[in-house]
N, C-alpha and C positions, 0 to 999 in steps of 0.2 A: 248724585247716586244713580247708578245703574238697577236696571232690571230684566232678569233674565223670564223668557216664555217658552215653553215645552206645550208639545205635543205630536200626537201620533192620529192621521184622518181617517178615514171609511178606507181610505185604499191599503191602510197596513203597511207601507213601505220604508215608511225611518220615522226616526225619534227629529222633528223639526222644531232646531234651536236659536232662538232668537239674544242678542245683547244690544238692548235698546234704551237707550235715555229719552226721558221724556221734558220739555218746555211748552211751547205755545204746539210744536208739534213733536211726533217721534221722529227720533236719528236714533240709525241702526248704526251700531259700533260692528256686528258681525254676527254673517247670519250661517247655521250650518246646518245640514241633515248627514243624520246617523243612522245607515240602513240598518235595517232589523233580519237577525237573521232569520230562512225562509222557516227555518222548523220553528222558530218563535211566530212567527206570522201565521202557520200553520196551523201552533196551539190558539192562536186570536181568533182566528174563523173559523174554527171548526166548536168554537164555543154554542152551545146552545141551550134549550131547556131541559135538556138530561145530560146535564157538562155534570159532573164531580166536582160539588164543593171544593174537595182538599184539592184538584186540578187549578181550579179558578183561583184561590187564596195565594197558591204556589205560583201561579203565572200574575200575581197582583205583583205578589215579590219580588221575583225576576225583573217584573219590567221596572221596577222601583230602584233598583241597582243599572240599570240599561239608561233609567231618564238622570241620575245621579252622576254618572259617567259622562254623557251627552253633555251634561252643566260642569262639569270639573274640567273637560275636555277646550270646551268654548274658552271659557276664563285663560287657560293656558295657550291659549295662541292669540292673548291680545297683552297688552301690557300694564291692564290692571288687575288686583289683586280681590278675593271673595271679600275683601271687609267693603268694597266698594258696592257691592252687590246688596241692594238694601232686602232686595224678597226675589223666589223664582215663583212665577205663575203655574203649576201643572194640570192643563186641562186633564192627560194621562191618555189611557185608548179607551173611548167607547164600546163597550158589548152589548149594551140593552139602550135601546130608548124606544119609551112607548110613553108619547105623549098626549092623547086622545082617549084612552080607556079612562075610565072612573079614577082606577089605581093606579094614575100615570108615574112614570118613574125613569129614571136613567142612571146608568154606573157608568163610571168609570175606573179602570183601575193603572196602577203604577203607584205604589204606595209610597204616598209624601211624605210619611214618617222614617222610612228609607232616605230619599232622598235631602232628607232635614238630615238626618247622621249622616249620610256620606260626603257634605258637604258645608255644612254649619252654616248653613246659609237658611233666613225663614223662609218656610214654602206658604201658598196660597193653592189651595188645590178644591175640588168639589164645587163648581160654579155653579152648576145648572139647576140643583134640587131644592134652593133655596125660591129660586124664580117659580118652580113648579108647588110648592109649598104654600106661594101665595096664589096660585089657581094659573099659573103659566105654563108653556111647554118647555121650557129648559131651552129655548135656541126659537130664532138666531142671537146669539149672545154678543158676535160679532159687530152689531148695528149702532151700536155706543161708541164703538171704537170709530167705524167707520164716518159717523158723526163728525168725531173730535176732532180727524184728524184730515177728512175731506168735504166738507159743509165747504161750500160756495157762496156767498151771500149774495154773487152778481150773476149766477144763473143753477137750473137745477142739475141735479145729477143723480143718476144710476149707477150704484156700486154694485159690481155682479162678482158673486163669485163662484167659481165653478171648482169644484172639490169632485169626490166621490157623490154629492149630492151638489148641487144649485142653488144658492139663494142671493136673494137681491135686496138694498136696504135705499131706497126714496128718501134725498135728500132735499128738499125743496129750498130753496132761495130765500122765500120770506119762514113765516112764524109758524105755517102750518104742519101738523105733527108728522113724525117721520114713521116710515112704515115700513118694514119688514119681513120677508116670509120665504121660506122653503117652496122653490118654483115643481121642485122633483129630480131625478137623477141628471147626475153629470155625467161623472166617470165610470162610476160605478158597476152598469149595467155592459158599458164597453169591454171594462176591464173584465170582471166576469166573463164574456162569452168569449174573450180571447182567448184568457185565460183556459175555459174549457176546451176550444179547439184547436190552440196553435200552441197550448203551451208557455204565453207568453204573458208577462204581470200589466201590461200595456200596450194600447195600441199608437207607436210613437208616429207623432206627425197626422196622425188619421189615415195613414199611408193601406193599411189593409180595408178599414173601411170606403177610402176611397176607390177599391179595387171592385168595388161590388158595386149595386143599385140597388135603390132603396125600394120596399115592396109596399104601395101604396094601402094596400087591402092590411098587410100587419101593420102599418103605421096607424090607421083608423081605429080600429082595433084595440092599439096601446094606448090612442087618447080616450079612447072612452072613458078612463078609468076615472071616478067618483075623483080621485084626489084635485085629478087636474081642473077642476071648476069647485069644488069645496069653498067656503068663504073664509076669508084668513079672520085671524092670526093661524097659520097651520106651520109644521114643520115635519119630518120626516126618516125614516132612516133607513137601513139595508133590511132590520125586522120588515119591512112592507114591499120594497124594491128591490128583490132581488132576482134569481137563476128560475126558481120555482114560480113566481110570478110571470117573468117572461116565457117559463116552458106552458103554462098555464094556459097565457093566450096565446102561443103556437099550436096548439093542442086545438084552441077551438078555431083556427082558421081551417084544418085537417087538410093540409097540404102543403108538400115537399119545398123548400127555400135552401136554395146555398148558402153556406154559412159566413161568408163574405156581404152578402145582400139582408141577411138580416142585421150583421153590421153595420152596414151601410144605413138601414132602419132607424135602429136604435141610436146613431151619430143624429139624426134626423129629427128623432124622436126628445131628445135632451135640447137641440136649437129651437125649435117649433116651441116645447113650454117654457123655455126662458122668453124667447121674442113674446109670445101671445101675452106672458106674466106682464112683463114689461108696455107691452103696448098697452093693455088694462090699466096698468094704476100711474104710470108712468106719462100721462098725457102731454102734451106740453114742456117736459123736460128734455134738455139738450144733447146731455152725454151721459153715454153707458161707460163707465171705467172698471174694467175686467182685472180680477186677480185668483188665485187658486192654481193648480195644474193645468186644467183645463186652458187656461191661457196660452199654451205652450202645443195646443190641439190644433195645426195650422186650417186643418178642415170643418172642424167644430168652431174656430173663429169667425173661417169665413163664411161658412151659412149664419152664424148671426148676425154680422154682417149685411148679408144679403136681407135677411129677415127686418132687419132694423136699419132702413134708409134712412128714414128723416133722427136719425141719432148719430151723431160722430162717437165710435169706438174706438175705445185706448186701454190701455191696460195703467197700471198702477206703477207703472216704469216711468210713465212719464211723468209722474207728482213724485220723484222720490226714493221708492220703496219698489222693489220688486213684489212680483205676483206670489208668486213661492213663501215669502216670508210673511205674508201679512197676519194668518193666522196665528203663529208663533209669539210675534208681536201683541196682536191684542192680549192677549194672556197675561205677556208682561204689565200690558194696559191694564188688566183688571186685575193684579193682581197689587200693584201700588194703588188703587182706589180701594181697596180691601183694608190698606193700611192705613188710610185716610180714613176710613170710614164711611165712603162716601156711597151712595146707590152705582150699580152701573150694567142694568138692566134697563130696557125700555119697554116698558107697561104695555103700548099702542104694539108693540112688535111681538112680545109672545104671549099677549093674553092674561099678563097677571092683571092683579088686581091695585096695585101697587106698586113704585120704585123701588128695591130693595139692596139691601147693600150682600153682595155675593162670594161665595167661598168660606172654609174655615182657615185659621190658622195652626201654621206649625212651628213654634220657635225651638230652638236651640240652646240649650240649659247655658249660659255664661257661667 
């Protein structure tokens, strides 16, 4: 049996579709992304605390016919059939995650009972509130997966992934527990400022930030911030990291930067907390194996790189599985553990208090 995984990251750019079988490890049958169009991505970010309920419910919908589509889409350019397809995993798109307050919580929407009719296929959707229900942050949810499917028993390893946000999941070699957490932005904060000054959804290659120089005074500046030395389990999202945060601390350095050079910064600023994250918990272990977008960052690889000597850096290309897809994937991973029943959270990684078994289901009337 097949399993399909759906989602859409921080960066809002496509509905990312995975068709994966799972045995001792995953094989991807076929991976795709379905860009989202800009006025749907439009209504996603521009979502906030005075959005219009009937807005939100309406754009729940939408995208619930958009991840439905993505999965009928997939199926039809492989040469099996939806009865093969035992469950689709849909993370959906993140709007809110506020995992530190009292009232922690996270949504997401793409409505899986959509998706469940347009497809007859059972969905597994709502990961994260279950993990926060027992005293967790809802993510990284991915570090189960990354367990399963890259544990080394003959040396340690760093699974980094570089999304719109960062995080890293400590695999270690023997018995000792695995550990997890939100390093701070990736992409994110890139994309943003391109996006405000060039117009553009990404900065490909790092080719604009490489065009600038990094301003050592704002770089200072940006690390000061409480999160970057916080003690984990922590995780993070665009609610804390975003446009307004960085205009915040440009504001208090109170002088003029090119908008190229603060680029250059902020490229700077996302390799310095991955390496520093990593050098701290990461002692001793061999290899960093990089997946996400940010993989594809040829200038944000190679200052980590540079950052991170004594580690051999690879991406997840060479176990297998491209960078791009891995997300997509775990989904499917957790979404056939959902049907087993089985936990597929890690306790040590977001702070529950417990393993717990993740997601609701949605079956389809036979």
């Amino acid at each position: 049996m097949y399993y399909i995984g759906l989602m859409s990251g921080t960066s809002v750019d496509a509905v990312d579709a995975a068709l994966v079988e799972f045995d001792k490890k995953a094989t991807l049958k076929l991976y795709n992304e379905y860009p989202l169009d800009i006025s749907v991505k439009n209504q996603i970010c521009q979502i906030n605390e005075k959005s219009n309920l009937i807005d939100v419910a309406m754009l729940d919908k939408k995208l619930g016919y958009i991840f439905a589509d993505a999965a009928n889409d997939l199926i039809k350019k492989t040469d099996i059939n939806s009865n093969q397809v035992a469950a689709i995993g849909s993370h959906g798109q993140t709007i809110l995650h506020v995992p530190t307050i009292a009232e922690k919580t996270s949504i997401q929407i793409s409505d899986p009972n959509i998706i469940c009719a347009e497809t007859g296929i059972t969905v597994v959707a709502d990961f994260r509130r279950m993990d926060m229900a027992f005293g967790g942050q809802g993510a990284p949810l991915a570090s189960a997966f990354h367990k399963y499917q890259f544990k080394n028993n003959n040396k340690s390893t760093v699974i980094l992934n570089i999304g719109g946000f960062a995080n890293i999941t400590l695999l270690p070699c023997d018995k000792n527990e695995t550990i997890g957490f939100d390093t701070g932005p990736g992409n994110t904060l890139l994309d943003c400022w391109i996006k405000q000054n060039k117009n553009k959804e990404y900065d490909k290659d790092g080719l604009w930030a490489s065009s600038g120089k990094e301003d050592n005074e704002l770089l200072q500046q940006l690390l000061k911030d409480d999160y970057f030395t916080s003690p984990i389990p922590k995780s993070t999202g665009r609610e804390y990291f975003n446009l307004e945060w960085l205009k915040m601390n440009l504001k208090k350095l109170n002088k003029e930067l090119l908008t190229e050079n603060v680029q250059a910064t902020l490229l700077k600023l996302s390799g310095i907390t991955i390496a520093n994250a990593i050098k701290k918990y990461a002692a001793g272990f061999s290899e960093v194996i990089v997946c996400g977008g940010g993989a594809y960052n040829l200038l944000l690889m190679k200052t980590i790189e540079d950052l991170l000597v004594d580690f051999k850096v690879t991406t997840t290309s060479d176990y297998g599985l491209s960078p791009d897809c891995i997300e997509a994937v775990t989904f499917g991973w957790l979404a056939k553990k959902r049907l087993e029943n089985k936990p597929a959270n890690i306790a040590s990684v977001t702070g529950a208090n417990k393993n717990v078994i993740l997601g609701g289901v949605y079956s389809p009337t036979k």
